[in-house]
N, C-alpha and C positions, 0 to 999 in steps of 0.2 A: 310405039314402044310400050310393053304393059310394066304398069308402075310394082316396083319390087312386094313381095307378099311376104308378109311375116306372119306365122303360126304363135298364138300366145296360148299355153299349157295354162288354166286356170285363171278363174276367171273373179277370184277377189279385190280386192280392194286395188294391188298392186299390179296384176293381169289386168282390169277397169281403165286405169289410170293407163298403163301404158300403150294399150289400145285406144285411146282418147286421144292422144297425145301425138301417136302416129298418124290414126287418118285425120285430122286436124292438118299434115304436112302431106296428106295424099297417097300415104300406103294403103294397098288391101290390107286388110287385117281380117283373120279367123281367130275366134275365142276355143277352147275346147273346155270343158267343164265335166268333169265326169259327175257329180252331183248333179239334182233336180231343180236344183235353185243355185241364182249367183249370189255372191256375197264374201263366202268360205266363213271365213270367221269369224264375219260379222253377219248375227242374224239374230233380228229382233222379230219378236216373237208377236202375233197380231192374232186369237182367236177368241173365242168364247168362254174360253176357260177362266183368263185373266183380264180384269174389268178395265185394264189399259196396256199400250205396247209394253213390254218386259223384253231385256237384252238378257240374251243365253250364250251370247259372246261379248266384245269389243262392245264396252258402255263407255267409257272416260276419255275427254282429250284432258290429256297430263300439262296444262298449262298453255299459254301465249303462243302453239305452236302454227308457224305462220303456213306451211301448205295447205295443214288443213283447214284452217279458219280461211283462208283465201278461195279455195275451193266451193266452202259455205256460203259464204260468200258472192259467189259467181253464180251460186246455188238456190239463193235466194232462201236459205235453210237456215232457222233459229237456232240458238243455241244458249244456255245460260250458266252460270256460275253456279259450282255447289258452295256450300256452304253447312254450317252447322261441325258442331264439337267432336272430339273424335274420345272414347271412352278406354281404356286398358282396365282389363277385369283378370287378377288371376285369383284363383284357390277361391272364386267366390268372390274376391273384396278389389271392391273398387282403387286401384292404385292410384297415390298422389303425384301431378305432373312436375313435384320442384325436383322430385326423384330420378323422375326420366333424362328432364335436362342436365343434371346434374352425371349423370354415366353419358349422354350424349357429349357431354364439353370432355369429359375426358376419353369419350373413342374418337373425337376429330382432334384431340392433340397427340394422339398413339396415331391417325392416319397420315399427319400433317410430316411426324417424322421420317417415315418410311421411304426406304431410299430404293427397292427393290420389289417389284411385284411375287407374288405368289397368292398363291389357294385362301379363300377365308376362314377354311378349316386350320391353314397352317398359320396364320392369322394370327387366329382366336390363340391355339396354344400358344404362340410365341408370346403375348402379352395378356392374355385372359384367362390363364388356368387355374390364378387360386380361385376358394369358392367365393370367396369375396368380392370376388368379379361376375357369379351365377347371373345377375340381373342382363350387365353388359352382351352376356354370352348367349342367351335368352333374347336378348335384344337383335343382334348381330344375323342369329339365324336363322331369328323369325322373318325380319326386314329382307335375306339374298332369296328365301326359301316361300314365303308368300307374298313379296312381292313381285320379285323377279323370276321365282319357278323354280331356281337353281340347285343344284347341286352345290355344296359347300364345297366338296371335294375337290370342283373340277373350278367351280367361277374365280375368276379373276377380281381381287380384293381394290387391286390398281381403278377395275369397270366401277364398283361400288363405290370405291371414294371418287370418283368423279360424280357420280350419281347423287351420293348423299351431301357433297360439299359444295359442288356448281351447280346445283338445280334452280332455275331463277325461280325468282318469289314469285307467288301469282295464285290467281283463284286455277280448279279443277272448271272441267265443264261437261255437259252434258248435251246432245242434240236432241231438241225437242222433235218428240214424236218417232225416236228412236235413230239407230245409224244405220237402216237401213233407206234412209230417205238421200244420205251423198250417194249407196250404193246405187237407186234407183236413176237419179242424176245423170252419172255416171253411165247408167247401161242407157237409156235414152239418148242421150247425146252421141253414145257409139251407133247404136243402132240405125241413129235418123242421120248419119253419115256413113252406112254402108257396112256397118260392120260386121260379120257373118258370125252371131253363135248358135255354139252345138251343145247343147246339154246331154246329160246321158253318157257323154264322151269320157271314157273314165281311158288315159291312154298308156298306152303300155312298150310301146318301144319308136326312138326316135333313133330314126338311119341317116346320117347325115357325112357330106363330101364337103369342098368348100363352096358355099353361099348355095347349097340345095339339100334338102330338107324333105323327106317322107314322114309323117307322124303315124303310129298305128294305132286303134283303137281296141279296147277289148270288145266292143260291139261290131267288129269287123269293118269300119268304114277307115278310110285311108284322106289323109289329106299332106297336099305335098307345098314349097313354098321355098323361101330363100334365105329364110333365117328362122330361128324358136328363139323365143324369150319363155322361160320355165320360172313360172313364178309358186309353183305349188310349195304348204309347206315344209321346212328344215326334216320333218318326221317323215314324211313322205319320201324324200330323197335317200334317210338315213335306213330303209326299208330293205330288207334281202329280198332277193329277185323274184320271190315265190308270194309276197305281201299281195294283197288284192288291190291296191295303188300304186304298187312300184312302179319305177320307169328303168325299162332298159334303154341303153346308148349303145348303137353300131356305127363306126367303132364305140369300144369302150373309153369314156373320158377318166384317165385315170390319177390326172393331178387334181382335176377338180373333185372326182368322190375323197381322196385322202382329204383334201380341204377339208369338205364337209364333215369328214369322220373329227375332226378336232373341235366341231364347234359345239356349244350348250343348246341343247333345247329344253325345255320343262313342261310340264304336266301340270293342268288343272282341271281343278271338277266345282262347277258352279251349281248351286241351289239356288232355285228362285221359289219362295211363300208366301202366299197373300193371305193374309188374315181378316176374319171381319171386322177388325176395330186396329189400333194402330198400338197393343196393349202395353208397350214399352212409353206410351205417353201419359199412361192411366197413373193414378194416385198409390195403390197397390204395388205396381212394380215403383215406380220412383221410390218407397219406403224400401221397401228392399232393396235397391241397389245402392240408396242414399243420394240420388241426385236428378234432376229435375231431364227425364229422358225428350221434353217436347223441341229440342233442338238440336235432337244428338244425327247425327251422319254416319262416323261410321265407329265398330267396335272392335278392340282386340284382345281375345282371349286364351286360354290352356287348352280350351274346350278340342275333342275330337276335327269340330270345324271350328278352327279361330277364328277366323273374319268375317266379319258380316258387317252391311249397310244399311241404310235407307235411303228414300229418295230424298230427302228434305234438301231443300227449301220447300218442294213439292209435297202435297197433301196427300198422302198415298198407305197404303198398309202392308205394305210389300219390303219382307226383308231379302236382302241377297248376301250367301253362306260361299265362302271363300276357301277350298282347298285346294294348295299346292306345293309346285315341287318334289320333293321323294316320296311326302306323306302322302299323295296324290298317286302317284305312280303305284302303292302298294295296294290301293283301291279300285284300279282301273280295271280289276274284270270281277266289279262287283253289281249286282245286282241293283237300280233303282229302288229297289226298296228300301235296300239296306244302308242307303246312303240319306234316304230318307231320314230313315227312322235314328239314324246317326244326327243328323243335322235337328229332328226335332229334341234329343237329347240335350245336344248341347246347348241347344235357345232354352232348354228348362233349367240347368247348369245354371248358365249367366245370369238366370233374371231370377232364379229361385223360386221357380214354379215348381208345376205339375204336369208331366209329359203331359196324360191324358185328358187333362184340363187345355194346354197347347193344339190339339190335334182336334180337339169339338172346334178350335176355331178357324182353321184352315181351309179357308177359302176354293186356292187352286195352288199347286204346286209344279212344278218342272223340274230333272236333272239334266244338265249338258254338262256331259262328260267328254271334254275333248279328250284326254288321255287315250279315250278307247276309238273315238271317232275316226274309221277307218282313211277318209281324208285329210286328217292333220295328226292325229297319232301323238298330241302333246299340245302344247299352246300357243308360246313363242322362246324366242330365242335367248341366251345370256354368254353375256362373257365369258369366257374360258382364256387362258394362259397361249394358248394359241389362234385367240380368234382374230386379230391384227393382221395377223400375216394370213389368214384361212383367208380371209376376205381380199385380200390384196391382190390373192389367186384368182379368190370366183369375180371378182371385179373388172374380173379382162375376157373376154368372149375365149370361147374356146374356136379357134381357123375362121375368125368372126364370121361366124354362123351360128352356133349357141352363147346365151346369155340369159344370165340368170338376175332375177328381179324380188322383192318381196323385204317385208321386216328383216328376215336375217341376213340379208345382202348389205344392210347398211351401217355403217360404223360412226356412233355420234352418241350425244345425252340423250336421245329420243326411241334407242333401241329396244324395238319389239315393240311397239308401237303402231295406230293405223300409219298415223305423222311418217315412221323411218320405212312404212311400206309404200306410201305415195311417193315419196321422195328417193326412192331405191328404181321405183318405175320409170319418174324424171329421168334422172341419169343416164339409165340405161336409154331412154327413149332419144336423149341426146346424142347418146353413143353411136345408135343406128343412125340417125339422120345427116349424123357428121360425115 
């Protein structure tokens, strides 16, 4: 009897893992990837440009979370704690932190009370409109919009107070030598148990009866099977039929795309700058900004790009420029250059330099623009007002023969996440072998 064959659409993190997971219990398994490399989202960057790996996606586990550390683990793959101070910079001046906790104690006594979900834009009016509250409100939009990507309008206020008030305490972490070394893991282990991938495979329409399965490709190859797990990202899906990624469904699944149409995706554009010296450590800037920058991690400011890091604990000179959510979106079919010369802007803004004094020292630079990145067309996923119930839908196979996998398939503190994409793959991977 030949053992059941499952077709898995995409081949990151969450496609990895649930092809892992299967032929581990004996299925055929086929990858299809329509990109040149696996990974998807995560992709650390390894060339000559930059004097060490540099991440142009997925750098942070957000805490103690146990698949991925477990995985690393299995993995034989290092990983370490960040560390170091985090800065708030506006109008120039470095803000005082008794301030911040002071509007933090009173927006988790305004959450605490809240008897009814809605919007964080509707939120913010209902308790945050006078100007007296500008910091708060500043506070609120910067944390849904570059953290989570989100849309104010649409995210779910109920997802963020779970977020900002049960978040367990714990160091961040980093995987030495970049996150592309679980992806490698990961494809090794399929690979050396049978696993069939196809790169190149960018696919475009899946024909499906119950438990049989045709996939098509745009490069004309066909691959047939008894189930699909569709782990490509939330943006890919959310795609009209004519996108250069879409996927068409014969039939059409049409409870599942309405799901989909309900949920948050977001948009970022990352900057990666290596400089030759580490100049936010130098005597010069620390006078200017007023504060001793040789342990600073990470920065938040008004700037065009507010967020930036460093690597510290780690000796490096490499900052990473953080835009997202809407502000991201209205940049997304801009030019590299201009996104550049935008982020060197603002690193002269913050530390009270000289653009052209900044740019004699730069190194190597990168944009990864997932916004425009024809394979994910955004970032990751956030709560919305209907996302509870959106997932409740795609959390059930469609004539269990489609099933859908990845970060926004999964509902928990960990969402968007590599963490809620391994653990989306789990599930589903349990679901098939049941």
């Amino acid at each position: 009897m030949q053992p059941e064959r499952i077709i898995v659409i995409g081949a990151g993190a969450a496609g990895l893992m649930a092809a892992y997971e299967l032929v581990k219990e004996g299925k055929e398994v086929i990858i299809l990837e329509g990109r040149e490399r696996v990974g998807g989202r995560i992709h650390t960057l390894s060339n000559n440009a930059f004097s060490h790996p540099v991440e142009s996606g997925a750098e942070f586990i957000h805490g103690a979370l146990p698949v991925t550390l477990q995985l690393l683990k299995e993995a034989g793959i290092e990983y370490e704690a960040v560390s170091g101070s985090v800065w708030q910079i506006r109008s120039g001046m470095l803000q005082q932190e008794e301030a911040f906790y002071e509007n933090q104690a009173l927006l988790e006594e305004r959450l605490r009370e809240l008897q009814r979900d809605m919007t964080v834009e509707d939120f913010i009016n209902a308790f945050f409109s006078d100007e007296k509250h500008a910091a708060i409100r500043a506070y609120i939009t910067g944390f849904a919009e570059g953290y989570d990507a989100a849309d104010i309008k649409r995210a779910s206020i109920f997802a963020l107070r779970d977020e900002w008030m049960n978040e367990e305490a714990g160091a961040n972490f980093r995987v030495k030598g970049g996150y592309i070394k679980m992806i490698d893991f990961l494809l090794a282990e399929c690979l050396a148990r049978g696993v069939m991938l196809q790169l190149h495979a960018t696919v475009k329409e899946v024909t499906w009866s119950g438990n049989e399965v045709m996939v098509s490709c745009r490069n004309g190859k066909q691959f047939t099977g008894n189930k699909v797990i569709i782990t490509v990202p939330l943006g890919v899906l959310l795609q009209q039929a004519g996108g250069e990624s879409a996927i068409s469904f014969t039939p059409e699944i049409t409870d599942a795309r309405n799901a989909i149409a309900k949920m948050g995706f977001g948009k970022v554009i990352k900057v990666l700058i290596e400089f030759r010296t580490a100049f936010w450590k130098q005597g010069d800037t620390t006078k200017r900004v007023g504060r001793d920058g040789r342990d600073l991690s990470f920065l938040i400011s008004d700037a065009p790009i507010p967020t930036w890091w460093t690597q510290h604990p780690e000796q490096s000179t490499l900052l990473t420029g953080w835009l997202a959510g809407p502000a991201a979106g209205k940049w997304q079919i801009t030019s590299e250059e201009f996104i550049l010369e935008h982020a060197m802007q603002s690193l002269a803004a913050i530390f009270g330099t000289e653009n052209d004094e900044l740019k004699k020292m730069v190194v190597a630079s990168q944009v990864a623009n997932w916004a425009a990145d024809e394979y994910t067309l955004g970032a990751y996923a956030y709560a919305t007002l209907d996302t509870t119930q959106a997932i409740d839908t795609l959390n059930n196979s469609v004539g269990d023969t489609l099933f859908f996998a990845g970060e926004a398939f999964y509902l928990g503190p960990a969402m968007g996440t590599v963490e809620a994409a391994l653990t989306s793959a789990i599930a589903v991977s349990k679901q098939i072998l049941q």
